[in-house]
C-alpha positions as CSV (number, residue, x, y, z in Angstrom):
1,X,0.0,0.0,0.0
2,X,1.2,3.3,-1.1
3,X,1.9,5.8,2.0
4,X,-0.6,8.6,1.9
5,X,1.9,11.9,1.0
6,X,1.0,14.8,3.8
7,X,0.2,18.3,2.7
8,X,1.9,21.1,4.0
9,X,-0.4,22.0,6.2
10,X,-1.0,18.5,8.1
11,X,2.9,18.3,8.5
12,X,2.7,21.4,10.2
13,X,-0.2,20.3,12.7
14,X,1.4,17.0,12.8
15,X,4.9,18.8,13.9
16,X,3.0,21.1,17.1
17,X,1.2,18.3,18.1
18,X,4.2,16.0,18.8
19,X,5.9,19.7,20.3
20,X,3.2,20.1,22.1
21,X,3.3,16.7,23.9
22,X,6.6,16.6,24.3
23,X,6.5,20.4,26.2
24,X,4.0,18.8,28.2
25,X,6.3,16.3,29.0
26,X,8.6,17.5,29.6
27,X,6.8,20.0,32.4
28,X,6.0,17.1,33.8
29,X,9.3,15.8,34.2
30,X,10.4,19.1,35.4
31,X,7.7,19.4,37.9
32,X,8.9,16.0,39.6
33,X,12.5,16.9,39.4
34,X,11.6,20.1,41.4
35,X,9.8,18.1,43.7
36,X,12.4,16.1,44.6
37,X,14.9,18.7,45.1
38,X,12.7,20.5,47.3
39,X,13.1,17.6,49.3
40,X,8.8,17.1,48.8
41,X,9.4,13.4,48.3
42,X,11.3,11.6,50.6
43,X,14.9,9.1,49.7
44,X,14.7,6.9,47.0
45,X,13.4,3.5,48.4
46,X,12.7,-0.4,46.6
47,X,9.0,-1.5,46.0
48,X,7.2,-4.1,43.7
49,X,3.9,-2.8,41.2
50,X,1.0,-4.6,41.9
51,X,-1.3,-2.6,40.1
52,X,-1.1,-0.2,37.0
53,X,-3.7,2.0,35.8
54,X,-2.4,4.1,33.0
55,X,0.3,7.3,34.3
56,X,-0.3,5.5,37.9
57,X,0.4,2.7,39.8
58,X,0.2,1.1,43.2
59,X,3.6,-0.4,44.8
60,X,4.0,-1.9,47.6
61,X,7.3,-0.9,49.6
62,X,9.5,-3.6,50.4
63,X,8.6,-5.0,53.9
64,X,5.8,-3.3,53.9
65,X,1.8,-4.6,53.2
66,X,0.0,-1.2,52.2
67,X,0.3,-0.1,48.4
68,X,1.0,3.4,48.0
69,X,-0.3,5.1,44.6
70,X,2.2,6.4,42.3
71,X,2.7,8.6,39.3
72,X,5.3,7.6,36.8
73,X,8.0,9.7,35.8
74,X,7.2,11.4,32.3
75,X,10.7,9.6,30.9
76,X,9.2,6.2,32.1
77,X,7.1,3.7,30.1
78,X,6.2,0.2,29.9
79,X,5.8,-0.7,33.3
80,X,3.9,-3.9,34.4
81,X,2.5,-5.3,37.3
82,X,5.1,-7.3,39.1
83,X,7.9,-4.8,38.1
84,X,10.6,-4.2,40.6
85,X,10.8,-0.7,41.4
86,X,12.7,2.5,42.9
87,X,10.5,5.1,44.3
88,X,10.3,8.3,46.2
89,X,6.8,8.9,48.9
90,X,5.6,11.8,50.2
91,X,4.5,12.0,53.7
92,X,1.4,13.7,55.1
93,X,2.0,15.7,58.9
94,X,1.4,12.3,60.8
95,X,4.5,10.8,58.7
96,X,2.1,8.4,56.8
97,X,2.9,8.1,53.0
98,X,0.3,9.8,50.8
99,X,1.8,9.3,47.3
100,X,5.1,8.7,45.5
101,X,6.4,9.2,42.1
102,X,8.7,5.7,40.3
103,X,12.0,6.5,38.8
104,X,13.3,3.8,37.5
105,X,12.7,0.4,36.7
106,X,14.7,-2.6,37.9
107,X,16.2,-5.3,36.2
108,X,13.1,-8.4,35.4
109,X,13.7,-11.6,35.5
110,X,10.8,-12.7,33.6
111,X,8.4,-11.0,31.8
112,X,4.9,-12.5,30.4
113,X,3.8,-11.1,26.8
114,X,1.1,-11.6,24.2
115,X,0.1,-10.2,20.8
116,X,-2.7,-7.7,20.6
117,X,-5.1,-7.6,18.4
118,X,-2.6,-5.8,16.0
119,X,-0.3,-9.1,16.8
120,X,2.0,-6.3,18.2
121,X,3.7,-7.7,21.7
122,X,2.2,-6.3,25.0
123,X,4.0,-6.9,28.2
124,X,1.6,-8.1,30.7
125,X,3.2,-9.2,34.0
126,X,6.9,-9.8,34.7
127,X,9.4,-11.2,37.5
128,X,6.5,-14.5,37.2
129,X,8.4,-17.7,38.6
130,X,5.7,-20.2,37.5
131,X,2.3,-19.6,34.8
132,X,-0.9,-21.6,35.8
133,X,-2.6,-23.0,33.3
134,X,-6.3,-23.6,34.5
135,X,-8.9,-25.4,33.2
136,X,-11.8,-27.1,34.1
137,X,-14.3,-29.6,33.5
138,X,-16.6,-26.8,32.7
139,X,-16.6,-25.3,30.3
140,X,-14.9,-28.0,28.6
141,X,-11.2,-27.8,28.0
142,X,-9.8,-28.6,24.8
143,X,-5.9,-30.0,24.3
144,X,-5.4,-27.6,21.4
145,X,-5.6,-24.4,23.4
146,X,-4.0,-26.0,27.0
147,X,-1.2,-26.9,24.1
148,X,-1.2,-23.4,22.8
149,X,-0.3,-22.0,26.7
150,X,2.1,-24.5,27.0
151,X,3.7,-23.2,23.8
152,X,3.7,-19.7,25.2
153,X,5.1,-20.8,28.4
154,X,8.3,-22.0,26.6
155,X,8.4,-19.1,24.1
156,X,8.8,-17.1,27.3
157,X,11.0,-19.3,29.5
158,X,8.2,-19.2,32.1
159,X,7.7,-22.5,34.0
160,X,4.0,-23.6,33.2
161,X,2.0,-25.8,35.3
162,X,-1.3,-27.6,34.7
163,X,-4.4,-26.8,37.5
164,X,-7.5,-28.7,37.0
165,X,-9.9,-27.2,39.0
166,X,-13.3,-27.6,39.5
167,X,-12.8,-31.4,40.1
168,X,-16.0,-32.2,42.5
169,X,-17.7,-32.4,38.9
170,X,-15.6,-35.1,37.5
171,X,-17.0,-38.6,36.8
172,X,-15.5,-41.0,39.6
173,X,-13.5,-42.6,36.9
174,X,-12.2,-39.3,35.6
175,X,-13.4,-40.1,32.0
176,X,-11.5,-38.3,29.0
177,X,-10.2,-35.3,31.3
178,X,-7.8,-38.1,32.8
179,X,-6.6,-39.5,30.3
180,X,-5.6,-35.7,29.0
181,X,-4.1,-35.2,32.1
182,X,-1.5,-38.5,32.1
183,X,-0.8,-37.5,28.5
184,X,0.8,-34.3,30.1
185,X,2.4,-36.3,32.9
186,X,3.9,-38.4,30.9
187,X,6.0,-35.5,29.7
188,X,7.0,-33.8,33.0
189,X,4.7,-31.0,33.2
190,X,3.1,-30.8,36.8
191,X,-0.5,-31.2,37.6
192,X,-2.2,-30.0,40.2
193,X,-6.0,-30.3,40.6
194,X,-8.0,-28.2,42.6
195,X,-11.9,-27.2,43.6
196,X,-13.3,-24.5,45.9
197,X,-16.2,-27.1,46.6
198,X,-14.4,-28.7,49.9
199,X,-12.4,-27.1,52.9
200,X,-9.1,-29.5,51.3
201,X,-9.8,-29.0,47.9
202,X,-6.7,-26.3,47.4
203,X,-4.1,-27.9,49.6
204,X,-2.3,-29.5,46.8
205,X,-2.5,-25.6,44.8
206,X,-1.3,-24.0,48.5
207,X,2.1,-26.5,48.3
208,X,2.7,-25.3,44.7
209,X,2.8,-21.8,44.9
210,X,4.6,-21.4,48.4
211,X,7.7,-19.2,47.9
212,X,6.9,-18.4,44.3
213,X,4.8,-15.7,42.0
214,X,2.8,-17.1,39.8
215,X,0.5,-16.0,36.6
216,X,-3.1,-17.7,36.8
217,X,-4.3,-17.8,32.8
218,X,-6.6,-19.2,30.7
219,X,-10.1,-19.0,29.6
220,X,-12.7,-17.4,31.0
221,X,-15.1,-19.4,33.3
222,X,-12.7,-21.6,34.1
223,X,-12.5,-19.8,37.8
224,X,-9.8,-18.3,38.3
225,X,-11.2,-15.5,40.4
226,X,-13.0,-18.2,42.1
227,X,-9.4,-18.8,43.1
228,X,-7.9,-16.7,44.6
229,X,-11.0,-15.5,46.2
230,X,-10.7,-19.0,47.9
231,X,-6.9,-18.2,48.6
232,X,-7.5,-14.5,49.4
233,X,-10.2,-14.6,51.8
234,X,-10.0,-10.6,52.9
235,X,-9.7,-9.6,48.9
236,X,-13.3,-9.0,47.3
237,X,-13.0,-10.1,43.4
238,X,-16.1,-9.9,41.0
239,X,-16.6,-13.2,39.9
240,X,-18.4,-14.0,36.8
241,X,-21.2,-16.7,36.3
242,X,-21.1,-19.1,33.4
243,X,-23.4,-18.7,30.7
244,X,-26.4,-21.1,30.9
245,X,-26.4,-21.0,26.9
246,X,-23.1,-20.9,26.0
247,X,-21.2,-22.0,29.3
248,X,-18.7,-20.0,28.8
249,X,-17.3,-17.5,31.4
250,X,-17.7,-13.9,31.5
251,X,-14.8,-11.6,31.6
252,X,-14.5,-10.4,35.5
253,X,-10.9,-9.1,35.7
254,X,-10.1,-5.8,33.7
255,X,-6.0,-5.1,35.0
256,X,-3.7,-7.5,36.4
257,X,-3.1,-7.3,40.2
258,X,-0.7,-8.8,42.2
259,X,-1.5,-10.4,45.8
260,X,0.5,-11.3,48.5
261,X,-0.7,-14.8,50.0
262,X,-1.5,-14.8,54.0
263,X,0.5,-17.5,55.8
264,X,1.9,-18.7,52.8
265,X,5.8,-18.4,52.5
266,X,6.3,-15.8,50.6
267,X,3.3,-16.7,47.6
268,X,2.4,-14.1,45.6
269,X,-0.3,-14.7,42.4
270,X,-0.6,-12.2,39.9
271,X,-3.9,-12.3,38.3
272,X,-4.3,-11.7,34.3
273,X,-7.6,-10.2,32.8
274,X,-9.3,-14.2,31.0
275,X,-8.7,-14.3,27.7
276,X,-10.2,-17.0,25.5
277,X,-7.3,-18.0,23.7
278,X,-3.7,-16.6,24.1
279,X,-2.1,-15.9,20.2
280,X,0.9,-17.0,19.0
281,X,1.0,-14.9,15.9
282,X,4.4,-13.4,17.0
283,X,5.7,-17.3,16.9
284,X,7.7,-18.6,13.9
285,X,7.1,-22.5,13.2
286,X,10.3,-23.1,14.3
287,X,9.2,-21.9,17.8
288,X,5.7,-23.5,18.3
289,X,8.1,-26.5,17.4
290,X,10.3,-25.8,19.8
291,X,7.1,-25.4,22.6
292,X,6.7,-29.1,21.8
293,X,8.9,-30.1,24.0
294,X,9.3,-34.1,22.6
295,X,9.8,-32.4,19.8
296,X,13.2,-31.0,20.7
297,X,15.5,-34.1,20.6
298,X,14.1,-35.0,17.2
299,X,14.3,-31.6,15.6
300,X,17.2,-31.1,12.8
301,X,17.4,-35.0,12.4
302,X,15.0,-34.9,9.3
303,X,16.1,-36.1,6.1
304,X,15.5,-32.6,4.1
305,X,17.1,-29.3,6.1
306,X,13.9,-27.2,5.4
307,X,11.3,-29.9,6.0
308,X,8.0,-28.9,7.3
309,X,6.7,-32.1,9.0
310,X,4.0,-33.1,6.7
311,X,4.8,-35.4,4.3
312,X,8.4,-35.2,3.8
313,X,10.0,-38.7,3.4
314,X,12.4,-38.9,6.3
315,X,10.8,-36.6,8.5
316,X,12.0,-37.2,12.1
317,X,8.7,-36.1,14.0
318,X,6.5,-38.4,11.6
319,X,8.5,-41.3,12.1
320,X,8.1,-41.1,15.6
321,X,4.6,-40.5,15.6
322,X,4.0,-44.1,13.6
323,X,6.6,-45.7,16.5
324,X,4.6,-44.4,19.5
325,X,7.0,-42.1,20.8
326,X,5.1,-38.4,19.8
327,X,1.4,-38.7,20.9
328,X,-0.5,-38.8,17.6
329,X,-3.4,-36.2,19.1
330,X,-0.2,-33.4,20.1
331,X,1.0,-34.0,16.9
332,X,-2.1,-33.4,15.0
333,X,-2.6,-29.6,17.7
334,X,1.1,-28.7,16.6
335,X,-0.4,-29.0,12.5
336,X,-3.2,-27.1,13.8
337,X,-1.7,-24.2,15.1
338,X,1.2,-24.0,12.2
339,X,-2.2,-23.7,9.9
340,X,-3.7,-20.5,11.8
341,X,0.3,-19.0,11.9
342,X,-0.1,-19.8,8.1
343,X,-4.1,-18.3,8.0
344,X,-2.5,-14.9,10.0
């Protein structure tokens, strides 16, 4: 597409609009800096976002429990919730802190990302040790998109972990949900199952996130507000009822918080607005390959250099599909989503 040429004219507004916002700016910036020499805000100090809402955010001091609200710096963007922090706090005349202003980010260990709808990246939480991947046996999960998290988990380097929650409405045999869970076993990915329905129902969840922040995601209705409501008890979360057409969840959760568990060694959960199913647009096939991880061993071993695992004679992944050794149903998901990259 050709690029639309500007008149002289629109350059011009173009040109004092963009001076315009960067005067403003740059106010701002100056504002702060006065601030601060005026000794208005106090030393600089360490503190961890747990919320962000636009030009502010709440962070919670270091060995401390109550957020304080923020303003951002004008030269600072891109901060997340679960970003480690330095900020400065203004005190009110009883020495409580009132407000601060963040000036500078630290260093992340992690950071959690997905496309938008313009497939662009968008940071969404970062320092996560551990991304929970909950689903439930209503509404019904399916292995392609629990196989398309799992791809994103190792695209980001983030530790994923299986929750089945809502298990009080299993079949006593466990039916087809079991069986999708031992297929995942089998490969070293960690289960845990859960349900809000009985006082020991999230025991096993309490043991896995102990000393750790994790990332609850996946779709809506699967509960995860349902949750950490459970695991919060003093936090009050909107939590959405399923559809009794569709049953599928309604979205409840509009900016990812962070909590600090009670009692529980240091757990922290970081909770993710639902989304339906999380894109991989920004994936090569060579990645969603790679987020197959029996796949790895057997990639570069194919007869042909550039083969694409179809029906390339000597293909490495095919052959071990007819021995047994690469599931033939998470085979079939990893065509599946190589087609939509292919569709996008």
């Amino acid at each position: 597409m050709t690029k639309r040429k500007l008149s002289r004219q629109q350059r011009w507004r173009v040109e004092k609009v963009q001076a315009e916002r960067a005067a403003r700016a740059a106010r701002k910036d100056s504002q702060d800096s006065e601030k601060l020499a005026a000794g208005e805000y106090g030393p600089e100090r360490p503190g961890r976002v747990i919320a962000h809402f636009g030009r502010t955010l709440d962070v919670r001091p270091d060995g401390a429990e109550t957020p304080v609200r923020c303003h951002l710096r004008a030269n600072l963007e891109g901060l997340v919730t679960g970003d480690r922090v330095i900020w400065r706090g203004r005190e009110d005349a009883m020495g409580a802190l009132v407000e601060g202003v963040v000036v500078a980010r630290g260093d992340r260990d992690s950071v959690l990302e997905r496309p938008d709808a313009r497939g662009q990246l968008k940071p969404v939480a970062a320092n996560i040790d551990q991304l929970l991947i909950v689903f439930a046996v209503e509404p019904a999960p399916h292995a392609n998109l629990i196989d398309r998290y799992l791809v994103a988990a190792e695209a980001t380097g983030i530790a994923p972990v299986l929750v089945l929650n809502k298990i009080d409405l299993l079949p006593d045999a466990g039916g087809e949900l079991r069986d999708l869970l031992g297929r995942y076993e089998a490969l070293g990915y960690p289960v845990v199952a859960s349900t809000t329905a009985g006082e020991a129902g999230l025991d096993a969840l309490h043991a896995r996130l102990a000393g750790r922040t994790s990332v609850f995601v996946g779709q809506s209705g699967v509960g995860k507000s349902s949750l950490i409501d459970r695991l919060l008890p003093d936090e009050e979360l909107r939590i959405g009822e399923l559809s009794k057409d569709s049953r599928k969840g309604t979205h409840t959760t509009t900016t990812a918080k962070l909590y600090a568990l009670p009692n529980a060694d240091g757990a922290e959960l970081i909770d993710s607005p639902g989304i339906r199913e999380f894109g991989l647009i920004h994936l090569d096939e060579q990645q969603v390959a790679e987020g197959f991880i029996e796949f790895r061993e057997l990639l570069g071993h194919c007869r042909f250099r550039d083969c694409r695992h179809r029906q390339e004679p000597g293909c490495a992944l095919l052959e071990a599909v007819e021995r047994g050794e690469v599931h033939a149903e998470r085979f079939a998901s990893y065509r599946r989503i190589v087609d939509t990259l292919c569709e996008s």
